[in-house]
C-alpha positions as CSV (number, residue, x, y, z in Angstrom):
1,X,10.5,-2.4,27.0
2,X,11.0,-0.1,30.0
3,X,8.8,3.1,29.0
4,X,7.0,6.0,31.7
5,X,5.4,7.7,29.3
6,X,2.7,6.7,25.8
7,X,0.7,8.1,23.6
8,X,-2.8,6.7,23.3
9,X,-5.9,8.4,21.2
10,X,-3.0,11.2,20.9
11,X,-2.5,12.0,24.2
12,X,0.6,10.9,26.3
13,X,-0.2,8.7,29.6
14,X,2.5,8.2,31.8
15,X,2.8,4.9,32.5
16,X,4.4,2.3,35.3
17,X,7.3,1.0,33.4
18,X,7.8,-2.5,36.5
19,X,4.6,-3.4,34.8
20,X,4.5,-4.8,31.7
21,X,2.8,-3.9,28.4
22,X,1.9,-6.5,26.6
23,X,0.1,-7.6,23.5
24,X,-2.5,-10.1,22.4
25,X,-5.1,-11.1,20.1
26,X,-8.9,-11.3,21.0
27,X,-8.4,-14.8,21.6
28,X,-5.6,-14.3,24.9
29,X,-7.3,-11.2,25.9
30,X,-8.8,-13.3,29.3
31,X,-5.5,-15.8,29.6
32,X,-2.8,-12.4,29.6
33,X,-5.4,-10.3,31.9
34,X,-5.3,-13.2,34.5
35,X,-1.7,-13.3,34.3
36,X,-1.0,-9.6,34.5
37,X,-3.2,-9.7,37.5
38,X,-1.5,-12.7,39.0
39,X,2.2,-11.0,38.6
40,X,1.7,-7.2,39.1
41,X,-1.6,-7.3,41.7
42,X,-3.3,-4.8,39.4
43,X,-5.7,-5.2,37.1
44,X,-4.5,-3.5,33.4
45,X,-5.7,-0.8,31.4
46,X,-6.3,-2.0,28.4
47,X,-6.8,-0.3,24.9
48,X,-6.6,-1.3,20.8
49,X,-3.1,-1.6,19.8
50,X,-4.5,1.1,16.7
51,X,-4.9,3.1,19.4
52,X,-1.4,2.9,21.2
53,X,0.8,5.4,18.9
54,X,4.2,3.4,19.6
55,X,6.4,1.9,16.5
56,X,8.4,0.0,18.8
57,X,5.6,-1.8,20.5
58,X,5.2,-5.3,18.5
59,X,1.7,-5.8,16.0
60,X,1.6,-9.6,17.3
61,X,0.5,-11.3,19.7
62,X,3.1,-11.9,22.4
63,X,1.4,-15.5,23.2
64,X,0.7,-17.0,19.5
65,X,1.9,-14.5,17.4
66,X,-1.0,-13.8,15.5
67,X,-2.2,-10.4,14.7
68,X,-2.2,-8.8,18.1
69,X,-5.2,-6.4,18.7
70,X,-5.3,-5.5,22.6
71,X,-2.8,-3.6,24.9
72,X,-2.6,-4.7,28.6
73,X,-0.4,-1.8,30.7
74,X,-1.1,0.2,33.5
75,X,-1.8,3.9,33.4
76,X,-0.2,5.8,36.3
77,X,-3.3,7.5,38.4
78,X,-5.4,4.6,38.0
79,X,-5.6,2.0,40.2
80,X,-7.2,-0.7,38.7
């Protein structure tokens, strides 16, 4: 997935589509926020998939596949 630009709460965010956006349950939330940290040097932003207002962005965890309930990406403007 190579998107600038989301809609979160119902307001767009452009965001830095060279780092990823990814999705995990409760219980990856700490492995996939080291390793986001560890590949892009940034820490993510991170919000409830309910809240990201994207049909293409997967409901499952993209570690174990179970009901995915966090988004890790980072919001341009934000540093981390």
């Amino acid at each position: 997935m190579n998107q600038t630009q989301l809609r979160i709460q119902g307001k767009d965010y452009d965001i830095y589509p060279e780092h990823g956006i990814r999705v995990v349950c409760m219980e990856h939330v700490e492995q996939e926020l080291d390793e986001y940290v560890d590949k892009y040097e940034v820490a993510p932003d991170t919000f409830a998939r309910a809240d990201v207002e994207d049909a293409a962005l997967t409901d499952t965890c993209m570690v174990c596949g179970a009901e995915g309930k966090i988004v890790l990406l980072h919001v341009k403007g934000n540093q981390g």
